[in-house]
C-alpha positions as CSV (number, residue, x, y, z in Angstrom):
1,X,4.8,-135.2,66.0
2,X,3.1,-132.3,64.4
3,X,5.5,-129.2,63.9
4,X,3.4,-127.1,66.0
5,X,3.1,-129.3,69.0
6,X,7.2,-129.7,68.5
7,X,7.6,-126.1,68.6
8,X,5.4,-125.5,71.5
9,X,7.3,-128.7,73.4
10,X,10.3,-127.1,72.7
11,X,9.5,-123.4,73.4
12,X,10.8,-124.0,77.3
13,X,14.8,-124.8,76.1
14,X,15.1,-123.6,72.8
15,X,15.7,-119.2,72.4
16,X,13.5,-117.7,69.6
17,X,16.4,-117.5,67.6
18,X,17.7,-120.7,67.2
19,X,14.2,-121.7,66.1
20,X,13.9,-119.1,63.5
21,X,17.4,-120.1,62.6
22,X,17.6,-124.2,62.5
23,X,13.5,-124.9,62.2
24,X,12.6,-122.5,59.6
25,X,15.9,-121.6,58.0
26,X,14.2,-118.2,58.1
27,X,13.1,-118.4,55.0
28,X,11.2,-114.9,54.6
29,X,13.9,-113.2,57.0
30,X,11.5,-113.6,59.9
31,X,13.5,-113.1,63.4
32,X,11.3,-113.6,66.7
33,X,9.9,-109.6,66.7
34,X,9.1,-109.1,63.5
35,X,5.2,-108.9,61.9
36,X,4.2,-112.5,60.1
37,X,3.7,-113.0,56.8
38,X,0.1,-111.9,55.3
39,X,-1.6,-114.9,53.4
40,X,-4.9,-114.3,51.8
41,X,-6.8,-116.8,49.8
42,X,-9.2,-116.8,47.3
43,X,-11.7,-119.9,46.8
44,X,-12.9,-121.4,49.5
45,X,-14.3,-124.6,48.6
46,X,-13.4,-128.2,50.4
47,X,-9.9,-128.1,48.8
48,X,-9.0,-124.5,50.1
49,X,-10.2,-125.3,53.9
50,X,-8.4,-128.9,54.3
51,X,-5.7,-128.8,52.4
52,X,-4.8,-124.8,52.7
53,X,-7.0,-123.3,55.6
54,X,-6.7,-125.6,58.5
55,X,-3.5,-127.9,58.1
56,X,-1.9,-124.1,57.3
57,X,-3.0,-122.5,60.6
58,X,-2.5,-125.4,63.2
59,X,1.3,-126.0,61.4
60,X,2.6,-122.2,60.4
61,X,-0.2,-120.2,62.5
62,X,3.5,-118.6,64.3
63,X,4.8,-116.9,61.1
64,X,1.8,-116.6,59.3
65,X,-1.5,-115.1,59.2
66,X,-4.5,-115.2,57.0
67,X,-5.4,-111.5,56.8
68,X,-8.4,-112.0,54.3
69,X,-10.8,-115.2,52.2
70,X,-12.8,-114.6,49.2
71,X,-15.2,-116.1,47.3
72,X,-18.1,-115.6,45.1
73,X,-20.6,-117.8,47.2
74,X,-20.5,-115.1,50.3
75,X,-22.3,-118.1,52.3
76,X,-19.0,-120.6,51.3
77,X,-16.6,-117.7,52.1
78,X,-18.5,-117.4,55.9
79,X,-18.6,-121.0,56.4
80,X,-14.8,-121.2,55.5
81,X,-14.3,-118.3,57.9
82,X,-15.6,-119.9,60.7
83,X,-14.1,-123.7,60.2
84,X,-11.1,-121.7,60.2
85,X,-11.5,-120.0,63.7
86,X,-10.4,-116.6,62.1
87,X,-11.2,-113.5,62.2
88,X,-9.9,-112.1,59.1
89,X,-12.1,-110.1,56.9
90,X,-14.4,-112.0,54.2
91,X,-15.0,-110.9,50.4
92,X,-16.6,-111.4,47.4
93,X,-15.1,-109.3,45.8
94,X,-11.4,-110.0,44.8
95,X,-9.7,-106.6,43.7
96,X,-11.3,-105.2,47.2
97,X,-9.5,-107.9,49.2
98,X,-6.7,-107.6,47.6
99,X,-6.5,-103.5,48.1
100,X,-7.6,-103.6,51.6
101,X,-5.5,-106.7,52.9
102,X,-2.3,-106.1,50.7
103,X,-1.2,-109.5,50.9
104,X,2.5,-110.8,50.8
105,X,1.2,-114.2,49.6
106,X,-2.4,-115.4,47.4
107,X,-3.4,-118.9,47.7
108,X,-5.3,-119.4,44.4
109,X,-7.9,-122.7,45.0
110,X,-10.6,-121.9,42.6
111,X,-12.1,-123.5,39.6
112,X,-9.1,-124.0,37.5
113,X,-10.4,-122.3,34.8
114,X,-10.4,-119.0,36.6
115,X,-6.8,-119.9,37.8
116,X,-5.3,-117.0,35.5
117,X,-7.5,-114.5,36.4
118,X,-6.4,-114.8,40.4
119,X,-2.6,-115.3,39.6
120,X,-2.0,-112.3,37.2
121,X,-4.0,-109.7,39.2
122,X,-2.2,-111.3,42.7
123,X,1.1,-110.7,41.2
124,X,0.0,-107.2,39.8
125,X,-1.0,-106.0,43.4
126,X,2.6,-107.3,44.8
127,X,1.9,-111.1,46.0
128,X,3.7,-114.2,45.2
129,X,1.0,-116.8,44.6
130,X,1.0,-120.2,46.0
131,X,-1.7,-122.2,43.6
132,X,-3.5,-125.5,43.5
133,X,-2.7,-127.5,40.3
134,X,-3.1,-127.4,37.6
135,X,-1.5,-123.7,37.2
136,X,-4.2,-123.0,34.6
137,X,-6.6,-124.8,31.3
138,X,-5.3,-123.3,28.1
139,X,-2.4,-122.6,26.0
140,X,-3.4,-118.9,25.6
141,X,-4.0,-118.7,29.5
142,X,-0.7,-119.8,30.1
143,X,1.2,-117.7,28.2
144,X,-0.4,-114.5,30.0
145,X,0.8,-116.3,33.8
146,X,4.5,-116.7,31.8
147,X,4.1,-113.2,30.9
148,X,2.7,-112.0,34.2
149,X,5.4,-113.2,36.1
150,X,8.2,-111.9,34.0
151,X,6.9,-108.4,34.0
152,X,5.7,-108.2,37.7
153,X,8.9,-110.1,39.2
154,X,6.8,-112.0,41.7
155,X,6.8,-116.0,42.2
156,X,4.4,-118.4,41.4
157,X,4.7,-121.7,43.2
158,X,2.3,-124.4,41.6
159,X,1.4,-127.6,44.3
160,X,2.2,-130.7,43.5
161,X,2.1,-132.7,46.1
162,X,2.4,-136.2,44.3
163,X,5.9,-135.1,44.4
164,X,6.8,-135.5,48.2
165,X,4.8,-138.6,49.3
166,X,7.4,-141.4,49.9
167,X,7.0,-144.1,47.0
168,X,7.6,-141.7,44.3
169,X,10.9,-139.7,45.9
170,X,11.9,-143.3,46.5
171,X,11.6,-143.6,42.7
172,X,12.7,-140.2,41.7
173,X,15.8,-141.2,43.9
174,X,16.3,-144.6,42.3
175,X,15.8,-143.2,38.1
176,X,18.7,-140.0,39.6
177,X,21.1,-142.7,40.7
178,X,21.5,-144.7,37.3
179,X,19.7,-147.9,39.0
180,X,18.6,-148.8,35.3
181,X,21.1,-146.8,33.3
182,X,19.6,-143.9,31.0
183,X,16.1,-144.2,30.6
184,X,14.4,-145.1,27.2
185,X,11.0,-145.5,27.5
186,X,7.6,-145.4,30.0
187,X,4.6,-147.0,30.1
188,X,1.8,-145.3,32.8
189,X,-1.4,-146.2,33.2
190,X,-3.4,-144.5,36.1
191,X,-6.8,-146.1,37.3
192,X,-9.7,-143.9,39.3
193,X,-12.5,-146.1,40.7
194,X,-16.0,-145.7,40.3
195,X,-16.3,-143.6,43.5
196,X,-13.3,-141.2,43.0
197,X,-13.7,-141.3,39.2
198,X,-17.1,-140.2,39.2
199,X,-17.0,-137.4,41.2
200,X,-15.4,-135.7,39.0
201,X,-18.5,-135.9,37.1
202,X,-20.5,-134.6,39.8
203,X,-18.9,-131.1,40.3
204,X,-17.7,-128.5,38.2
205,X,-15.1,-130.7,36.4
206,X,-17.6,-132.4,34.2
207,X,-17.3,-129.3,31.7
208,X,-14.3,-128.3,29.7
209,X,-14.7,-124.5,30.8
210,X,-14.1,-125.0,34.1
211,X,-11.3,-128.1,34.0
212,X,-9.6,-127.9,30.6
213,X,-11.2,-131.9,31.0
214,X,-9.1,-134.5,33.0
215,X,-6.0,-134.5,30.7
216,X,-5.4,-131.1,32.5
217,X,-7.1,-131.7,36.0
218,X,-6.5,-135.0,36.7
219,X,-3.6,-135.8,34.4
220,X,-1.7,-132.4,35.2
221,X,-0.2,-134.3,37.9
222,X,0.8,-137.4,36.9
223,X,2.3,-135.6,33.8
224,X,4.8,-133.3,36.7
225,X,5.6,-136.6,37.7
226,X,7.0,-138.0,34.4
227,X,8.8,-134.6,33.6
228,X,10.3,-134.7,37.2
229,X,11.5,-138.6,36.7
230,X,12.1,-138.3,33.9
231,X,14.4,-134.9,34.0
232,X,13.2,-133.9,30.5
233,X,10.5,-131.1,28.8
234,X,7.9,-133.1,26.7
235,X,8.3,-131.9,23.0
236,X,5.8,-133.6,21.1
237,X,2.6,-135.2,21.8
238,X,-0.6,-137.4,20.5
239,X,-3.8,-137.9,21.8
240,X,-6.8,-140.6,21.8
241,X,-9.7,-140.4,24.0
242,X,-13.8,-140.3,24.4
243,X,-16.7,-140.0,26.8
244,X,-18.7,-143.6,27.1
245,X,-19.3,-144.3,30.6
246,X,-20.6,-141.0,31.9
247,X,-22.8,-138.2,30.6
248,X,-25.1,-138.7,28.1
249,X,-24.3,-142.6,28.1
250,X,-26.3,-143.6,31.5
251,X,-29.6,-145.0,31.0
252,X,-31.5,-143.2,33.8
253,X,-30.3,-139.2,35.0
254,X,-31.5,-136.7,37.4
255,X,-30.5,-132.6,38.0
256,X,-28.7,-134.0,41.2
257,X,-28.6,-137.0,43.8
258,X,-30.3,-135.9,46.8
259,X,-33.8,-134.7,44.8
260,X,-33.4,-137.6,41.9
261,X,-36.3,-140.2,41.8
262,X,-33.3,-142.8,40.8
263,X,-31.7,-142.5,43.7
264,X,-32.9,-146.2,45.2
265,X,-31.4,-147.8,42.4
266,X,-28.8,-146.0,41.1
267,X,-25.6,-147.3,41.5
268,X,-24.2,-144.0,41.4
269,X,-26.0,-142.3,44.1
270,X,-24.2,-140.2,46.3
271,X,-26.1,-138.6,49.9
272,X,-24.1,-135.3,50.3
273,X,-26.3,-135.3,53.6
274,X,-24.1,-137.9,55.4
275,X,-21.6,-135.9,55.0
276,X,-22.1,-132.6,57.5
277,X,-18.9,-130.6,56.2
278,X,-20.1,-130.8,52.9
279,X,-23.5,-130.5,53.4
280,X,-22.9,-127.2,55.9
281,X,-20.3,-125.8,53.1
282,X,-22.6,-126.5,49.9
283,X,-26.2,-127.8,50.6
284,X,-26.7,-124.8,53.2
285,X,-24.8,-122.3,50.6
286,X,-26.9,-123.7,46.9
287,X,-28.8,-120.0,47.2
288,X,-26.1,-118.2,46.7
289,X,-24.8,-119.8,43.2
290,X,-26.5,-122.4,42.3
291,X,-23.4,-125.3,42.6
292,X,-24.7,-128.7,42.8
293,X,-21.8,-130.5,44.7
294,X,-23.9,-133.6,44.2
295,X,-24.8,-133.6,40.5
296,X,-25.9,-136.3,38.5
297,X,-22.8,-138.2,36.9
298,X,-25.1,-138.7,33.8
299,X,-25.8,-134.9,32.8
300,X,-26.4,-135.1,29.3
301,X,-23.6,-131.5,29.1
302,X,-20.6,-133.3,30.4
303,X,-18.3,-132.8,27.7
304,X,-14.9,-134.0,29.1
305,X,-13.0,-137.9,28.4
306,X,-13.4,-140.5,30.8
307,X,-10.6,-142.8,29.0
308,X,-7.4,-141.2,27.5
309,X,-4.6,-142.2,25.9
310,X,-1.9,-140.4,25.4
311,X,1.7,-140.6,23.5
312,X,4.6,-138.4,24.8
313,X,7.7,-138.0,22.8
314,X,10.3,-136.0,25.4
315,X,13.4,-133.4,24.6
316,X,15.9,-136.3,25.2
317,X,14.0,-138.8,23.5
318,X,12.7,-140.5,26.2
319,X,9.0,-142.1,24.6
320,X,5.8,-142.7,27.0
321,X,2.7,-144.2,26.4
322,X,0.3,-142.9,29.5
323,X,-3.3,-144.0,30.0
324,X,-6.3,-142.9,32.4
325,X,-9.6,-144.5,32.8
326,X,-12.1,-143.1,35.4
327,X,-14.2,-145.8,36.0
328,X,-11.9,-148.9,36.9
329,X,-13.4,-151.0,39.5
330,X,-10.2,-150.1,42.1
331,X,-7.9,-146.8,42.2
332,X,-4.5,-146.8,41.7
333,X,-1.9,-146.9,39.3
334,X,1.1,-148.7,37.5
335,X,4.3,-147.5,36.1
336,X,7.1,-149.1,34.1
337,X,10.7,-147.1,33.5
338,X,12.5,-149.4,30.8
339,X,16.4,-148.1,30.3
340,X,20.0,-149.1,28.9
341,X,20.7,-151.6,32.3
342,X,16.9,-152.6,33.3
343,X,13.9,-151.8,34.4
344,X,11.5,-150.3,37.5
345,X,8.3,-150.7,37.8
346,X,6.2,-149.6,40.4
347,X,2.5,-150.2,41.5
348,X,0.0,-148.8,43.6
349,X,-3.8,-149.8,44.4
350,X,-6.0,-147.3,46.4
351,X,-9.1,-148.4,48.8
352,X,-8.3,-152.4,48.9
353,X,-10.1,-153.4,52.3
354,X,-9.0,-156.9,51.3
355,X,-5.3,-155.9,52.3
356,X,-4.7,-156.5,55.9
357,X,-1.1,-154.1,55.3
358,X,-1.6,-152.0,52.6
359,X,1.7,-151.0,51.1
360,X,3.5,-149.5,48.1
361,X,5.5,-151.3,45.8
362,X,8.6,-151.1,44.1
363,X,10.4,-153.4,41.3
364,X,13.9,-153.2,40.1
365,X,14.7,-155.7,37.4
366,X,18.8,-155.2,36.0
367,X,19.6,-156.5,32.9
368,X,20.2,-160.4,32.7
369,X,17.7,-161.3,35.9
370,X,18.8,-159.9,39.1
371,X,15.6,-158.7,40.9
372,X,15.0,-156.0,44.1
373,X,11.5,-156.0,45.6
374,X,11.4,-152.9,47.6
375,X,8.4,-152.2,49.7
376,X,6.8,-149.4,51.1
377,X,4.2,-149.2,53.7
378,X,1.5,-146.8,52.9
379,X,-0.6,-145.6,55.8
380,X,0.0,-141.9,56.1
381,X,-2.9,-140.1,54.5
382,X,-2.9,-136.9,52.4
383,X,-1.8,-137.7,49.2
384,X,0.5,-140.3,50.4
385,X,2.0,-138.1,53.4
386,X,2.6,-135.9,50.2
387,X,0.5,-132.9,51.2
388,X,1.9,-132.2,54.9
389,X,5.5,-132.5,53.3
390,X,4.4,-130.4,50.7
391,X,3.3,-127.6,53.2
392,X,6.6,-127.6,54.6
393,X,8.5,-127.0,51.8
394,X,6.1,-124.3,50.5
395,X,6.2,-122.2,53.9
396,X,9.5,-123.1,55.4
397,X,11.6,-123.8,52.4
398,X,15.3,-125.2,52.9
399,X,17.2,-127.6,51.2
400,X,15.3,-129.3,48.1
401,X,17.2,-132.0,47.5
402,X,15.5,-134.1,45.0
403,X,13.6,-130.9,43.7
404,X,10.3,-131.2,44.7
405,X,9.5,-127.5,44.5
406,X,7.9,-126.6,41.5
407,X,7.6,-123.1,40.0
408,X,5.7,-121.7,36.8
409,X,7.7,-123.5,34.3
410,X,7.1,-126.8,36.1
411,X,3.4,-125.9,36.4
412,X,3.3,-125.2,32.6
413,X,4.6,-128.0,31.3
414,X,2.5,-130.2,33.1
415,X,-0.7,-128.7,32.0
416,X,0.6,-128.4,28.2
417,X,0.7,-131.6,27.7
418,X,-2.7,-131.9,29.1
419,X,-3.7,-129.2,26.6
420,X,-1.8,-130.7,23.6
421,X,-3.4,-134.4,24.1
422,X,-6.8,-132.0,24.1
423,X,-5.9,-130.4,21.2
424,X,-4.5,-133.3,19.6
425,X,-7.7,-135.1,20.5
426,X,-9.7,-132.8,18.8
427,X,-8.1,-132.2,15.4
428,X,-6.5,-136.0,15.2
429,X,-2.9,-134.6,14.8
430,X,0.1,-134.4,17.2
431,X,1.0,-131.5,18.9
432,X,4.2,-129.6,19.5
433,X,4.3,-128.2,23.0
434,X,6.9,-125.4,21.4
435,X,3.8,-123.9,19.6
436,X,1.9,-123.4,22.5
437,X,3.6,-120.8,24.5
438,X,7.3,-119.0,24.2
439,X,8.7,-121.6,26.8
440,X,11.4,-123.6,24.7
441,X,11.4,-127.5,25.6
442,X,14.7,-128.6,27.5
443,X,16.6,-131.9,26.8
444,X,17.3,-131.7,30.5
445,X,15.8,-129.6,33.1
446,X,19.0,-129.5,35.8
């Protein structure tokens, strides 16, 4: 049952009080009279209204409300409005939103690249920020969010929902209780398909300025999820990786899909016009910025990998080897956690029609042979059934027990080591995440 159907069930025997109390925890001190909380946020692309505009208002619409959207494209911003159902104010302009609306809380979801920009001036006009990952693209960028925060004394929450879906608290929970003894090394290799995997190279992401390239986008997450299991900062790292499957390697290209003349025979063609949310929110709205949501996965200025390799050496001398390739013929990804008593690994393939009960799966090997198959089905959507759980936690926060909310630090070291297999890419040396910023790798984070 969805929170807000719960609460509305059990509006007729349960005070105001004891719901602010025992549902919420009151987490911002709200009691059943007093004003809700004023969220504003700025981008409103796809991400913004399904993962943070919608889900937000049907689950916390009773202590919260959105009191303003902006976003460059003024069509995309009155699109957003009205899939909402709200009747906030819309801008383009950011500082006048901000001014007008004086919000308590920012939800940043624009190009990453422009993450910095939104989170420094929300905390300078007084709002804790709640932002999409990753937190930003560059070394010098992130130092100015440290620095930000610090000076302003306001919160930045970064959104990693990979966190809270099932499979990996189940193996966050394992790796905490000594299942394999202290951990020694990891080997994880994460595979998008050729229909996830190249729509990266459709949008925006395709260009370093705007994603900081898939090492941070992408890999931003999967790289919170080693430092969470593993319980350690990342201290040095080493990078390999290339662009020869998209951009300038295709044989045939066009400006986008829906106008290109390859379109009957190119595998890769995408019809945004099947699609009405996306055609409404971007086809209708091209005018305004010129965004092609549907570009051509072969434009000839992509200048991001599409396969990485990457070597991590952690503060307690844990050692990784991590790999992602974005054009695999299936999505998903394996892990293997080797330690002093045995081993876990851990699997999961995305989009396999030719599973009649798709499900996660869990290995735990101890040393000298005794084996524990643990599996987990997998049929909630969002991210796993991370991103509704995730939600929760970010509006109604309580206990964390196996520390799923992540702050600025947490959001930083996941993108440096993005940055530093960039770097490290680029100039064929390894990298020490202690020369990027002032944050000091920890041996352990608890």
């Amino acid at each position: 049952m969805k929170r807000k159907t719960f609460l509305k069930n059990a509006g007729t025997v349960l005070s105001g009080t004891f719901i602010a109390s025992h549902l919420h925890a009151n987490p911002f001190g709200i009691s059943a009279n007093s004003k809700k909380i004023k969220v504003a946020m700025v981008g409103t692309g796809n991400r913004g209204i399904d993962m943070w505009g919608k889900p937000v208002i049907e689950e916390y619409g009773d202590i919260l409300e959105f009191v303003g959207l902006c976003d460059i494209n003024s069509g995309r911003v009155a699109y957003a409005k009205e899939a909402m159902k709200l009747s906030c104010p819309v801008f383009t302009d950011f500082d006048k939103m901000m001014t007008e609306t004086k919000p308590d809380k920012l939800i940043v979801t624009t190009v990453d690249g422009t993450h910095h920009q939104f989170i420094i001036k929300g905390m300078e006009y007084g709002a804790d920020i709640i932002t999409e990952k990753p937190m930003t693209t560059t070394e010098a960028k992130c130092q100015a969010i440290i620095d930000a925060e610090k000076k302003t004394g306001k919160k930045v929450t970064v959104t990693f929902n990979y966190r809270y879906s099932p499979h990996r608290q189940k193996i966050y929970e394992l790796l905490r209780a000594g299942a394999i003894g202290k951990i020694t090394s990891v080997d994880f290799h994460w595979y998008l398909d050729v229909y996830h995997g190249a729509d990266y190279f459709r949008r925006w992401h395709r260009l370093r300025e705007n994603s900081g390239s898939l090492l941070v986008h992408k890999s931003s997450h999967h790289f919170d999820l080693l430092n969470w299991w593993i319980d350690s900062d990342p201290k040095t790292v080493y990078g390999n990786g290339a662009l020869e499957f998209y951009g300038k390697n295709g044989t045939v290209r066009g400006e986008n899909c829906r106008e290109c003349e390859h379109k009957n025979d190119c595998k890769f063609f995408w019809d945004i016009n099947k699609k009405k949310e996306l055609h409404d929110l971007y086809v209708n709205n091209y005018q305004y910025d010129h965004y092609l949501r549907d570009g051509c996965v072969f434009r000839t200025d992509t200048d991001i990998f599409d396969k990485m390799a990457v070597q991590i050496k952690y503060a307690n001398n844990v050692q990784v080897s991590y790999s992602l390739t974005a054009y695999a013929p299936y999505e998903g990804y394996r892990i293997s956690f080797n330690g002093t008593k045995g081993k876990l690994d851990a699997w999961i393939k995305e989009r396999q029609p030719w599973e009649e009960e798709p499900f996660d799966v869990i290995e735990l090997t101890t040393a000298f042979g005794k084996k524990e198959t643990i599996k987990m089905p997998n049929k909630e959507g969002g991210h796993g059934g991370g991103d509704v759980r995730l939600r929760k936690q970010v509006f109604t926060p309580g206990e964390d027990k196996y520390r799923q909310g992540a702050g600025l630090r947490d959001g930083a070291m996941a993108v440096l080591i993005g940055i530093a297999a960039r770097n490290s890419i680029d100039t064929g040396k390894a990298v020490n995440i202690a020369d990027l910023t002032t944050l000091v790798p920890q041996e352990q984070k608890g």
